[in-house]
Wavefront OBJ file of the C-alpha trace (Angstrom):
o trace
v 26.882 18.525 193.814
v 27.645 21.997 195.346
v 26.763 24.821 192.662
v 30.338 25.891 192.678
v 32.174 22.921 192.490
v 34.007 20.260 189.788
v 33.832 16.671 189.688
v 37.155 14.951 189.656
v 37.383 11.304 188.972
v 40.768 9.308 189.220
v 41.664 7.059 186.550
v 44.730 4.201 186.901
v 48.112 4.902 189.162
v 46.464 8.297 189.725
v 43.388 6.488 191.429
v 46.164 4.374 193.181
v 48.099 7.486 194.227
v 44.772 9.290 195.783
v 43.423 6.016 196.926
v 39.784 7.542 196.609
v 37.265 5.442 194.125
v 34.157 7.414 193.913
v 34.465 11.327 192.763
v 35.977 13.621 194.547
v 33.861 17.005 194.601
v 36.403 19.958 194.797
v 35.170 23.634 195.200
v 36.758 26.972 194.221
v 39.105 26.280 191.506
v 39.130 28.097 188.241
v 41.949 26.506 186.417
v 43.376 22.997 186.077
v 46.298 24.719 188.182
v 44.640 25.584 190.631
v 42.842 22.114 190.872
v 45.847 20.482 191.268
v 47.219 23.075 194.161
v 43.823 22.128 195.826
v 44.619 18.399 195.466
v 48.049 18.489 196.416
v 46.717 19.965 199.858
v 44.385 17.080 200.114
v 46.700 14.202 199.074
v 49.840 15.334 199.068
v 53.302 16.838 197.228
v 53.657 13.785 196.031
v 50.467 13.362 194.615
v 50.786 17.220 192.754
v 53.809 16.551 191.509
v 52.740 13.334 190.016
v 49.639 15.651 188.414
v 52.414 17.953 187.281
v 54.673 15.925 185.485
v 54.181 15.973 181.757
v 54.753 12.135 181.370
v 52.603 11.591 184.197
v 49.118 11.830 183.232
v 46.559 13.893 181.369
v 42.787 15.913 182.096
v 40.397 15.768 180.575
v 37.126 18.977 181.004
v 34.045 17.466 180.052
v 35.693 14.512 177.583
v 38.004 17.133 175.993
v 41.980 17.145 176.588
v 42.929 20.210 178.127
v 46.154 20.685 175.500
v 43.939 22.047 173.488
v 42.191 24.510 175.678
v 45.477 25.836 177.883
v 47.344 23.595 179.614
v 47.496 23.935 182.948
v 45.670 27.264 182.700
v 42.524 25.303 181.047
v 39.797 27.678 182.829
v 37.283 25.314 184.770
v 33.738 26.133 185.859
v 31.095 24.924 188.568
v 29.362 21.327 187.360
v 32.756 20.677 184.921
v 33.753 17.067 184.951
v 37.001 16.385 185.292
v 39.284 13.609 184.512
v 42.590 12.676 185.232
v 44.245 9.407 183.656
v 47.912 8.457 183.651
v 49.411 7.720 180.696
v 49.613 4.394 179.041
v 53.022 3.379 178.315
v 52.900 0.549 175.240
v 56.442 0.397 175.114
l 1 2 3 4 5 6 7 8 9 10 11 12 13 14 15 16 17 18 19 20 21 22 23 24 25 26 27 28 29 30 31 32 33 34 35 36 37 38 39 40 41 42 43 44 45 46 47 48 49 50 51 52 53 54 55 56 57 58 59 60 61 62 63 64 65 66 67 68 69 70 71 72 73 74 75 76 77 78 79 80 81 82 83 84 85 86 87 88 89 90 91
């Protein structure tokens, strides 16, 4: 992996959305936010917005929910795993 990068893995409909299996390796962020702008650019509005909807899906930083940590504004570093799974609607 690049020294100043994240890991991103797609989970579910997000997978489906980016259409990429393996990890994506994404450089320069420092925030979930700015992941997601970064992502966007690669995939698509569609594909943000989807990230950016509340009922959408979730992150986790190295196995840890990001709710916890800041939201959006979770800070992110080089060699962080993320994860991003949709939601799992039991209804």
């Amino acid at each position: 992996m690049i020294s100043n990068a994240v890991a991103v893995t797609f989970y579910g409909s997000i997978l489906e959305l980016a259409g990429k299996p393996e990890p994506l390796t994404v450089e320069g962020c420092r925030t979930i936010r700015e992941l997601v702008s970064k992502l966007g650019a690669l995939f698509g509005d569609d594909f943000s917005n989807a990230l950016l909807s509340s009922e959408s899906c979730f992150f986790l930083i190295n196995g840890k929910g990001i709710m916890a940590t800041g939201g959006l504004e979770s800070e992110i570093k080089p060699g962080d795993k993320i994860e991003i799974l949709p939601f799992i609607d039991a209804g």
